[in-house]
N, C-alpha and C positions, 0 to 999 in steps of 0.2 A: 338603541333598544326602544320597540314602540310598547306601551302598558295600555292596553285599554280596559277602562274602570266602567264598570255599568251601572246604568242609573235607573230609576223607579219610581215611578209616584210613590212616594210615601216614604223613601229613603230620608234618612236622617242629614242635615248637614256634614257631623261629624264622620261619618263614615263614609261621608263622599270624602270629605279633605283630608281622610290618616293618610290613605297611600300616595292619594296628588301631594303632602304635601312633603312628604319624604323622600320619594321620587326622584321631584321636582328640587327637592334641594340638593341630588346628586346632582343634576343638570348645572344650577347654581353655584356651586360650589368648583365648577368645572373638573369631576371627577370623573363623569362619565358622560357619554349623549345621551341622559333618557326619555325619554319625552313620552311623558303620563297623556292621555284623553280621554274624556267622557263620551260616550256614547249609551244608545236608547233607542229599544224596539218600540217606545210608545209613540205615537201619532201627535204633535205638536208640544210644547214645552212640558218638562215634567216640573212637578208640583212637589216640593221635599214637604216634610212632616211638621217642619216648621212655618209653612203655608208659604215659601219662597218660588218664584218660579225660573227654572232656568231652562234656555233655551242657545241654539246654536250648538247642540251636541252631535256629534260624530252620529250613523246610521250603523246599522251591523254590520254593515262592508267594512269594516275596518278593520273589523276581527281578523278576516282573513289575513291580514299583513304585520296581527301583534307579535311580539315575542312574547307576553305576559295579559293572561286575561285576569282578570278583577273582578271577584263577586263579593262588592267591601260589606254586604249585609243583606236582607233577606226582609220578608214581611212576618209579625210577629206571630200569625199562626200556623205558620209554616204551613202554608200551603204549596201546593206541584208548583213546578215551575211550567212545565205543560213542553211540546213538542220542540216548539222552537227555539230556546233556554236552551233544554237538553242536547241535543243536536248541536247545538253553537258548541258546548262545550266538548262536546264526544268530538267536533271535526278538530277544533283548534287542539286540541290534546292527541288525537290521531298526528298531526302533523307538526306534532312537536314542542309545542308552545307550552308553558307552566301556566298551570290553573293553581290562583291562588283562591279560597272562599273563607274569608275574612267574618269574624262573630255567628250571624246564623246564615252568612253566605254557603257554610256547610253545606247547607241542607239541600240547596241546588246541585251541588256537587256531586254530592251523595246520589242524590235523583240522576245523575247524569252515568252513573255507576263507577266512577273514578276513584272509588273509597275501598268497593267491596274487597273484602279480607284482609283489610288496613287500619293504623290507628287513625285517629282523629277525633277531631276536638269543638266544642261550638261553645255559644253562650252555658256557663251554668243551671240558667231558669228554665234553659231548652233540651236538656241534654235527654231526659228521659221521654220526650215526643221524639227526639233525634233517634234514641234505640229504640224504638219501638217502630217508628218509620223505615230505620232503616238497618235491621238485626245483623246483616252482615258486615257491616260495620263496627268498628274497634272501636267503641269510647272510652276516650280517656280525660277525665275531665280534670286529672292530674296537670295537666300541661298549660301552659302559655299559648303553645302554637307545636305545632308536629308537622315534619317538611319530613317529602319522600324525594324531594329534588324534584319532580316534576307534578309535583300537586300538595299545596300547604295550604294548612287551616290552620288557623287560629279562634284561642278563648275570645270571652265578650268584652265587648268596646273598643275599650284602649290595649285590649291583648292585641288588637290589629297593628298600633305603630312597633311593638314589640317584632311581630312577625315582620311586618315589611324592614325594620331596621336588621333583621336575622339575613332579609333574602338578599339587602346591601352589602351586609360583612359575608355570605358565601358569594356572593358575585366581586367584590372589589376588596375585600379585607374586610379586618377591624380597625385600620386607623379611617377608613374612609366611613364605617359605621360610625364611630366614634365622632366625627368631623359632624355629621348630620345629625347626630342628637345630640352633641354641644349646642350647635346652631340652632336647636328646636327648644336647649333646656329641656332634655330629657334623660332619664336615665338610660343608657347605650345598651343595657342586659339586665334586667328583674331576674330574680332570682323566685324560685318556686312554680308552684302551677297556681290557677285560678281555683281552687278547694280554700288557700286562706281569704277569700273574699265572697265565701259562702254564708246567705246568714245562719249564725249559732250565736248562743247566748256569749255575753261577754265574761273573758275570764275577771273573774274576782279580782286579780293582781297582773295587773296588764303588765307587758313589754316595756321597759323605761328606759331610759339614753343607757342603760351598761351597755345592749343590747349593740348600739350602733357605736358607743366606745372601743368593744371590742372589734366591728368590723371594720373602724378606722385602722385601729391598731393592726391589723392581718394583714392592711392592704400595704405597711409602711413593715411589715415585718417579714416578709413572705419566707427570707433564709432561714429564720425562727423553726422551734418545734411546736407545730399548731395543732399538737392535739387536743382532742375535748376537754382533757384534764389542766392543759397547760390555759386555754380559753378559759375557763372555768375562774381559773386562780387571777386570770386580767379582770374577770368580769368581779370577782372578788364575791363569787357566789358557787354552789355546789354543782356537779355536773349536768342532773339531772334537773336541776333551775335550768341552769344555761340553754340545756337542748329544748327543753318547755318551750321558754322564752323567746328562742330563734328560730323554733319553729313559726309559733301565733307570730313573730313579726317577717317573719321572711315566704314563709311556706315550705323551708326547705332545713336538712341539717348542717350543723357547723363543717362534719366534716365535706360534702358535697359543695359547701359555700366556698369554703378554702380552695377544693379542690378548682372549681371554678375559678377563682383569682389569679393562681398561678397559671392553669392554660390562657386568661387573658393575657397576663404579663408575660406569657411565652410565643403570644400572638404577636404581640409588639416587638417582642426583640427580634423574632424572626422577620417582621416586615421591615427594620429599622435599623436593625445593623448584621453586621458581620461576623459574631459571634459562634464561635463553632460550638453544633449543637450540646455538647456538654459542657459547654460554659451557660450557655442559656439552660440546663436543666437546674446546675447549680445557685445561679442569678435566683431562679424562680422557686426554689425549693425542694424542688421533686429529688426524692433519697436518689435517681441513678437515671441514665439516660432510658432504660429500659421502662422505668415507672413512667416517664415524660410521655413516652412514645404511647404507653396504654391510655393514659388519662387525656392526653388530646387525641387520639385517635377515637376514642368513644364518645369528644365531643364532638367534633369537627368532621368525624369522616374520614378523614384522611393522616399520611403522616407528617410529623415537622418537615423535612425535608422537601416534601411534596408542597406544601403549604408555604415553603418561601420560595421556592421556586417560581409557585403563582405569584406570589402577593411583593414579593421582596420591593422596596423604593427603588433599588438597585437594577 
């Protein structure tokens, strides 16, 4: 799979190396063949933001031959991306290829009309020039990253390694996302959207280790009954503490957290062993195979069955 990443005067380090460097550690890792490139319509070495200059980048011809195009971020006033931008992206998504627009990489995207009547997502500080630029557009600035399968964005910054680790686990699994943000020291799946990292004032009585006591404890307990109530009595606090609490530290609620842990752990058994699906809905908690079937199917898309079929080691 060819990835090509595009570059800019004025690009950031960072958001050139999210996706080279996850990517690249499929490659690495020898999970997959992918091989990330940089490329640039500008005219001799481009100049990143941190006054670095790099040079020996790919030319837009390349495009034509990616499977994956990359707009890891955008200029901060969001300005047009102008004829040739747009066009690049309209042909490479005419003929197939996933447009990813990473932080306010949106906003090209968006311009390129790849969004209209779609959710999506960009930086927070950008998000109301992003609706107002571009109304037929879905913002959702609830999210991390929002994938249509053939066009994902992601929230600001480091929502980028999140999305490219997302587009890893639907191309190769979760043990091979997992593999590549071991290797990066990163968290493999954040939970919430980019709203808990909006500023607002600080709560009076912040978030303290119960908070991640109990989500140790859910992830060693999943056969458990994990309701709020039962949460509540781990954290050794009242309910409506608890949900307070794990909202400001996660962005997201206990039960949607939970629910989350078991489809990962039903991720796993299904790429890992042989387990017939109602042994893996029990392994993982879910009340019946029926429940399993709804709650990964509304994350993942598709059904367990279908999912190890892909993914299985086997």
């Amino acid at each position: 799979m060819q990835i090509a990443i595009y570059a800019f005067n004025g690009v950031t380090m960072f958001h050139l190396a999210s996706p080279q460097m996850v990517f690249g550690t499929v490659s690495r890792l020898g999970l997959a063949t992918w091989r990330p490139v940089l490329f640039t319509d500008t005219s001799g070495p481009v100049r990143t933001l941190e006054g670095y200059e790099l040079g020996g980048l790919h030319d837009p011809r390349c495009v034509a031959q990616a499977d994956v195009v990359v707009i890891p971020s955008w200029y901060d006033d969001g300005r047009a991306a102008g004829a040739d931008v747009v066009n690049m992206l309209r042909l490479a998504h005419a003929r197939g290829a996933t447009v990813l627009g990473l932080c306010l990489g949106a906003f090209p995207v968006a311009e390129a009309g790849l969004l209209d009547g779609r959710r999506a997502v960009t930086h927070w500080r950008a998000m109301s020039e992003f609706t107002r630029l571009y109304p037929t557009v879905i913002a959702d600035e609830s999210a991390l990253y929002v994938d249509h399968g053939d066009v994902l964005t992601s929230a600001g910054t480091a929502s980028a390694i999140d999305a490219c680790l997302h587009f890893v686990r639907s191309h190769l699994g979760a043990r091979a996302a997992n593999s590549v943000a071991r290797t990066m020291v990163v968290a493999p799946h954040r939970e919430g959207g980019q709203a808990q990292y909006i500023e607002q004032p600080l709560p009076n009585d912040p978030a303290d280790d119960a908070v991640a006591r109990v989500m140790e404890w859910v992830v060693s307990n999943l056969t458990e009954d994990l309701s709020v109530t039962r949460l509540a009595e781990v954290a050794h606090m009242s309910s409506r503490t608890l949900i307070r609490r794990f909202h400001t530290a996660t962005g997201s609620t206990p039960a949607a957290w939970v629910r989350s842990r078991r489809v990962d752990a039903a991720r796993n058994l299904l790429e890992g062993s042989s387990l017939p699906i109602e042994r893996v809905a029990k392994e993982c908690g879910f009340g019946s195979v029926v429940t399993m079937r709804q709650a990964f199917g509304q994350a993942t898309g598709t059904s367990p069955s279908s999912y190890r079929r892909s993914f299985h080691a086997g």
